[in-house]
N, CA and C atoms as a LAMMPS dump frame, in Angstrom:
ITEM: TIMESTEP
0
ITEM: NUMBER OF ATOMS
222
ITEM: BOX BOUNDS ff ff ff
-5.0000000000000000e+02 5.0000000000000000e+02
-5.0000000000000000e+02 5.0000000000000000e+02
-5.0000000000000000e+02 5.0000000000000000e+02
ITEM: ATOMS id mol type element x y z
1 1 1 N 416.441 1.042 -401.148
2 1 2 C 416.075 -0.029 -402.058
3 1 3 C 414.694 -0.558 -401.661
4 2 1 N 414.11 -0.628 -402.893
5 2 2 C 412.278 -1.302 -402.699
6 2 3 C 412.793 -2.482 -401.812
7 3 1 N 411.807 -3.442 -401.043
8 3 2 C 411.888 -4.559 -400.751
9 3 3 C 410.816 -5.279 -401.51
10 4 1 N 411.19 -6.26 -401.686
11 4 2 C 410.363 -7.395 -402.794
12 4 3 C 409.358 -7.54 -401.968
13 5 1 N 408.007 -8.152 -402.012
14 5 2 C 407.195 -8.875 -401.734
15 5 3 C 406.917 -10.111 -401.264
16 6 1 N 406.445 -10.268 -400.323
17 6 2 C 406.108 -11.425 -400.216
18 6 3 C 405.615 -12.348 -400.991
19 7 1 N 406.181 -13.5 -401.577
20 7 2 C 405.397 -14.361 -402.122
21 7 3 C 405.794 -16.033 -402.27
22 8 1 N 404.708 -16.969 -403.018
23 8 2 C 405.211 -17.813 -402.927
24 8 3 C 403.952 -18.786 -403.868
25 9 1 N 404.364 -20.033 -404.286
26 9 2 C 404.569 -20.587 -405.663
27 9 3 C 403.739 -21.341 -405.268
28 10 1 N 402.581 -21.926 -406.296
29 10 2 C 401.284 -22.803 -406.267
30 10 3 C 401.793 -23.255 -407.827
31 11 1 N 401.724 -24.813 -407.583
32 11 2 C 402.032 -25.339 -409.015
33 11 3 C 400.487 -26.015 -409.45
34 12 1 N 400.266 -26.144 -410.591
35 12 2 C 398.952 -26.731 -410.821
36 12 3 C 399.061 -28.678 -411.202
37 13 1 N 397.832 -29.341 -411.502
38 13 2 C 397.976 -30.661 -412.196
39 13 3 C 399.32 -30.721 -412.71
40 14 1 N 399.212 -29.408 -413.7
41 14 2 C 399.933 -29.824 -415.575
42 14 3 C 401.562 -29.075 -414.826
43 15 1 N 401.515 -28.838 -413.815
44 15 2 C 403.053 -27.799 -413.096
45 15 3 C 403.112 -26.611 -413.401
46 16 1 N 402.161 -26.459 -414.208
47 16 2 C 402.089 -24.524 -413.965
48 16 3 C 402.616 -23.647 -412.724
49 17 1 N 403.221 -22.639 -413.131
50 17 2 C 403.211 -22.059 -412.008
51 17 3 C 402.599 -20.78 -411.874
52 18 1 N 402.13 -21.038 -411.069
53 18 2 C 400.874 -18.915 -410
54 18 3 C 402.019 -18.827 -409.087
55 19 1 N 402.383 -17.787 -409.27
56 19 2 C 402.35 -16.734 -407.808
57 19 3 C 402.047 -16.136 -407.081
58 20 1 N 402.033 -16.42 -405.928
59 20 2 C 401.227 -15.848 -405.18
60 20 3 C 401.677 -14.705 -404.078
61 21 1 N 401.241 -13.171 -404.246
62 21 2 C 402.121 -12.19 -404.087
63 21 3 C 401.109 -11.558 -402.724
64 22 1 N 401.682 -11.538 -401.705
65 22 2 C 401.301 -10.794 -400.499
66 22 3 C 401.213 -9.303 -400.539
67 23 1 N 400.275 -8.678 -400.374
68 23 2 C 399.974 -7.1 -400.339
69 23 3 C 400.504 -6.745 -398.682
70 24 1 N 402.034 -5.561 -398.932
71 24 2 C 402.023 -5.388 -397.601
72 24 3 C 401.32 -4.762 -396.944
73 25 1 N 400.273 -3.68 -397.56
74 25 2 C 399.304 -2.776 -397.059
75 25 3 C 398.082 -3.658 -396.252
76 26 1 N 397.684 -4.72 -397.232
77 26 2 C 396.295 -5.044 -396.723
78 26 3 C 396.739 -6.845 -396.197
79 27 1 N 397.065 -6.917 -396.743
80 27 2 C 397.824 -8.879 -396.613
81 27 3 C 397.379 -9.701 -397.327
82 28 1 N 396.328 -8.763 -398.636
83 28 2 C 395.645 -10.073 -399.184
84 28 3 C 396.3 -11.048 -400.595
85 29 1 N 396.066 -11.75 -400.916
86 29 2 C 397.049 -12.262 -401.837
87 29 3 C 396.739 -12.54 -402.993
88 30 1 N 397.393 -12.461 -403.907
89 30 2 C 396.959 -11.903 -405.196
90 30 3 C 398.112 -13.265 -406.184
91 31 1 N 397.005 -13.437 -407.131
92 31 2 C 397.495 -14.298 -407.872
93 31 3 C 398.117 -14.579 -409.308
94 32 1 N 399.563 -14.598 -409.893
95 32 2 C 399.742 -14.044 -411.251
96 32 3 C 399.867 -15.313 -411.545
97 33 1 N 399.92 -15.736 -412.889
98 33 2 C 400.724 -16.641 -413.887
99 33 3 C 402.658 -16.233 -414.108
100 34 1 N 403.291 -16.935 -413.309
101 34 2 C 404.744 -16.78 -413.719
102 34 3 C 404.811 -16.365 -415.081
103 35 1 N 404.601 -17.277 -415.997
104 35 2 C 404.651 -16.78 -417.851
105 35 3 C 404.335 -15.662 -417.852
106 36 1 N 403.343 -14.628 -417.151
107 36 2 C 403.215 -13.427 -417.624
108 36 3 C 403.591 -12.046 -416.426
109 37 1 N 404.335 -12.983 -415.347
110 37 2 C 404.844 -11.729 -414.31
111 37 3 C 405.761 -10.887 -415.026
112 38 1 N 405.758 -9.728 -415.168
113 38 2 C 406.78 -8.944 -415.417
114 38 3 C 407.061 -7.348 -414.739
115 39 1 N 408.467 -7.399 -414.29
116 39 2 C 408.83 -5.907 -413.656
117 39 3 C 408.334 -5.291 -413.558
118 40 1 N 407.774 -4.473 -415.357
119 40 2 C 407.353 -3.66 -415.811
120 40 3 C 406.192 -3.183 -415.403
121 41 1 N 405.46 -4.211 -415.331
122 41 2 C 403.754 -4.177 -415.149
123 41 3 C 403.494 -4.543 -413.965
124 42 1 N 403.265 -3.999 -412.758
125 42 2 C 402.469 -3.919 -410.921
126 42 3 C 401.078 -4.547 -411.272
127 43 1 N 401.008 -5.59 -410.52
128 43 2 C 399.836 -6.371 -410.131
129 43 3 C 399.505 -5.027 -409.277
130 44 1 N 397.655 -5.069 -409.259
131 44 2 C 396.357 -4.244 -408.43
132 44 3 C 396.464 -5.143 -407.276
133 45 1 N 396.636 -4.793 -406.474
134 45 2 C 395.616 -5.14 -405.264
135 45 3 C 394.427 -5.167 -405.182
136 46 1 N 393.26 -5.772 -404.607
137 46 2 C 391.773 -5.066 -404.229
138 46 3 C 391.77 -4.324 -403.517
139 47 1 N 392.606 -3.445 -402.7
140 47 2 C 392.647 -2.238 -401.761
141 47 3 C 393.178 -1.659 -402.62
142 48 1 N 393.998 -0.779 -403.861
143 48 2 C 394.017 -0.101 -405.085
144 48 3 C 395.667 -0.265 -405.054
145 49 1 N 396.359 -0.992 -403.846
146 49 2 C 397.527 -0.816 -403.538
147 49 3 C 398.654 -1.646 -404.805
148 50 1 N 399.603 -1.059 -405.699
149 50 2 C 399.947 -1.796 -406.662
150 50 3 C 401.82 -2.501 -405.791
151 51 1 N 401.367 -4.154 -406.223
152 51 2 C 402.392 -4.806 -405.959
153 51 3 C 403.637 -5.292 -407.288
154 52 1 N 404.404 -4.681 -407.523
155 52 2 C 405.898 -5.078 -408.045
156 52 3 C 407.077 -5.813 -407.722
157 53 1 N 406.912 -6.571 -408.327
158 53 2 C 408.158 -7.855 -408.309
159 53 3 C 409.391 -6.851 -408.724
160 54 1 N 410.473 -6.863 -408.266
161 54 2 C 411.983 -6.997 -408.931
162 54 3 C 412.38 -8.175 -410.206
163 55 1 N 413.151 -7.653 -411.18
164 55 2 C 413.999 -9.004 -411.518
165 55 3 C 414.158 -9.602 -410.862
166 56 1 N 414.992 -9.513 -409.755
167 56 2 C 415.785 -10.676 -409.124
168 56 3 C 414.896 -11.45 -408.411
169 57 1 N 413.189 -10.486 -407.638
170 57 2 C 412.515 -11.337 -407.029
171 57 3 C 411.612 -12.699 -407.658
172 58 1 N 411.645 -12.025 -409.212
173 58 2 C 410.82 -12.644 -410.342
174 58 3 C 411.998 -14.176 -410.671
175 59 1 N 413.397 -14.114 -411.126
176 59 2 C 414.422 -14.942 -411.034
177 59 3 C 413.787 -15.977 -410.106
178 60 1 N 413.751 -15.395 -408.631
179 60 2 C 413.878 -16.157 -407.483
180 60 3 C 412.889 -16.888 -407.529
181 61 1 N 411.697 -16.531 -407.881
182 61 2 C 410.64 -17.381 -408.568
183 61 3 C 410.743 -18.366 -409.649
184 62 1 N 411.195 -18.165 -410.223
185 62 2 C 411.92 -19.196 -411.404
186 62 3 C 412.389 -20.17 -410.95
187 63 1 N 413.072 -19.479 -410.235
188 63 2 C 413.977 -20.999 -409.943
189 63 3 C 413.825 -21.661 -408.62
190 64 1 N 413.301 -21.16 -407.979
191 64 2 C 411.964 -21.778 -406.913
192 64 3 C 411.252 -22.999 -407.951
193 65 1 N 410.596 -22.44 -408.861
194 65 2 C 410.05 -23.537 -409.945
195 65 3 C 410.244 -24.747 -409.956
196 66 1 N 411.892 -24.192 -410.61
197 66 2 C 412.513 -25.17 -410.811
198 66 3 C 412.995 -26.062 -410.265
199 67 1 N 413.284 -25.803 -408.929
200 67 2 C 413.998 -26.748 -407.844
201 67 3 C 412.373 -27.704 -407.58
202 68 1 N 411.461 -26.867 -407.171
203 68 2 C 410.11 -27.89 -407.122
204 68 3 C 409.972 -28.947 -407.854
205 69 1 N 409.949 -28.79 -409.329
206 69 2 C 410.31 -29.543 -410.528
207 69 3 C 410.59 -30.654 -410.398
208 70 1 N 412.17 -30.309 -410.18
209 70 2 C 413.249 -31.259 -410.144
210 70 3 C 412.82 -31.99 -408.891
211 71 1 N 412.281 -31.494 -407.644
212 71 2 C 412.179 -32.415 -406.533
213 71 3 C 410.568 -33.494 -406.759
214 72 1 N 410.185 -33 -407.945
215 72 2 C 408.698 -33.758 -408.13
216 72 3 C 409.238 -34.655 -409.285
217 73 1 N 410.298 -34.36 -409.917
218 73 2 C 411.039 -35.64 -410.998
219 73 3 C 410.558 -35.197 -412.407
220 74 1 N 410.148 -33.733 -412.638
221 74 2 C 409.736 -33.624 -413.464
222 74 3 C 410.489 -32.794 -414.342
């Protein structure tokens, strides 16, 4: 089984959420829009190395979100 990626959640002003996805090859970190992470489609690395979320790792992001959210009252 793949192992997910490292990553972890930058909310903006408005609570947007980026993700922020660790390259295990190089370590550098790479930045998506949650609204448009998907399975399907591997974020580039700048070393050419392509990083893929799982469903479940993408979920886990979600609701990471969400618990932030809720702990900011929003």
């Amino acid at each position: 089984m793949k192992q997910s990626p490292r990553f972890d959640i930058d909310l903006d002003k408005h609570y947007n959420a980026t993700v922020v996805i660790a390259c295990d090859t190089c370590g550098h970190e790479s930045r998506v829009d949650l609204k448009v992470l998907s399975p399907d489609v591997p974020v580039r690395c700048k070393c050419g190395t392509q990083i893929g979320m799982t469903p479940h790792a993408i979920l886990k992001a979600q609701e990471r979100v969400s618990q932030i959210k809720q702990a900011y009252g929003v």
